[in-house]
Legacy VTK file of the C-alpha trace (Angstrom):
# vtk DataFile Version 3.0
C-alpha trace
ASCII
DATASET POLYDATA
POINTS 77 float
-1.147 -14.471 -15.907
-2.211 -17.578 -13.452
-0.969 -18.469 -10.426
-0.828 -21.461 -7.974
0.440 -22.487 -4.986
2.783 -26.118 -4.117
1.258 -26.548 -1.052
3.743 -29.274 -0.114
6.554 -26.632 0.324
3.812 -24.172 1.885
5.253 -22.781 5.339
1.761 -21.695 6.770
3.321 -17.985 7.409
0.439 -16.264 6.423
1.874 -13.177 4.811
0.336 -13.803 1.353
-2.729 -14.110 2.616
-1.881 -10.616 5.030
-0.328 -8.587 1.842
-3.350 -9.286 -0.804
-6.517 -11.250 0.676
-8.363 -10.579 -2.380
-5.726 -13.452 -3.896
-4.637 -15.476 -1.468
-6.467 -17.203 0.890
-5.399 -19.339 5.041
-7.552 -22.545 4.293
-7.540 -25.935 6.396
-3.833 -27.120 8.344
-3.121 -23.346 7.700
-1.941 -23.562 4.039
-1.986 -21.135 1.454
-4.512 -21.138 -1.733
-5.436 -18.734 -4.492
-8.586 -17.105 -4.984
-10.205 -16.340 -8.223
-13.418 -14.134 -8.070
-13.467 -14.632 -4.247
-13.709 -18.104 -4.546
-10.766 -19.950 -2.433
-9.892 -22.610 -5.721
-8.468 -25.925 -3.274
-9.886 -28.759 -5.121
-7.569 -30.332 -5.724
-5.033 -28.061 -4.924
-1.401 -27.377 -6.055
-0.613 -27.074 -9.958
-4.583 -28.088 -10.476
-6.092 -24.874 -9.359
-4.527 -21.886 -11.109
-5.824 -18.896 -11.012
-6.401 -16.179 -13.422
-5.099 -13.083 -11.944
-6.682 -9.931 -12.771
-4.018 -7.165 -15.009
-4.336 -4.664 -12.318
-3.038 -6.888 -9.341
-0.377 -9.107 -11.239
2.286 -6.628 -9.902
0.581 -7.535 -6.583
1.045 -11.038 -6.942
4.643 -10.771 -8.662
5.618 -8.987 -5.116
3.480 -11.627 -2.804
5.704 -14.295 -5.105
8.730 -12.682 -4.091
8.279 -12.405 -0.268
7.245 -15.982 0.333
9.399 -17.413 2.356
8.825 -21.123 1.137
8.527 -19.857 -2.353
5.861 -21.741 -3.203
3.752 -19.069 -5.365
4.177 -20.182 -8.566
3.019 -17.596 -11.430
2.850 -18.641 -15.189
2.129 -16.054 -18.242
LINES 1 78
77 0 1 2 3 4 5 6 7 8 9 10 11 12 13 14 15 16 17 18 19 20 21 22 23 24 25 26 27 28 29 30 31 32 33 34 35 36 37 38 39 40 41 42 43 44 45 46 47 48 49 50 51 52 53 54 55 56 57 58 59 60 61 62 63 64 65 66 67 68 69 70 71 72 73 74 75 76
């Protein structure tokens, strides 16, 4: 599974970044990005940086998904 994040509809609340750090990360204007490998993937941004998103957290990121207020965590199998 990969994930991304719109950051246009992004609405800087912080909580995926407080629920799983190891896959979200606060970056510059307070928006949200993904990490893969501990590397905060923000070039370019949006749709362009998906990232993979190891089997034992996807349940992790299926929840962070869910509890975005802006729903703007996008995941795709």
């Amino acid at each position: 599974m990969r994930m991304w994040i719109d950051q246009s509809q992004c609405q800087n609340s912080g909580l995926c970044e407080e629920e799983a750090p190891e896959l979200f990360a606060i970056g510059d204007g307070f928006l949200a990005f993904v990490r893969q490998d501990g590397e905060v993937l923000d070039q370019p941004g949006g749709e362009g940086s998906q990232a993979e998103v190891p089997e034992h957290q996807v349940a992790l990121a299926e929840q962070c998904a869910k509890a975005c207020p802006a729903l703007c965590i996008h995941l795709v199998d």
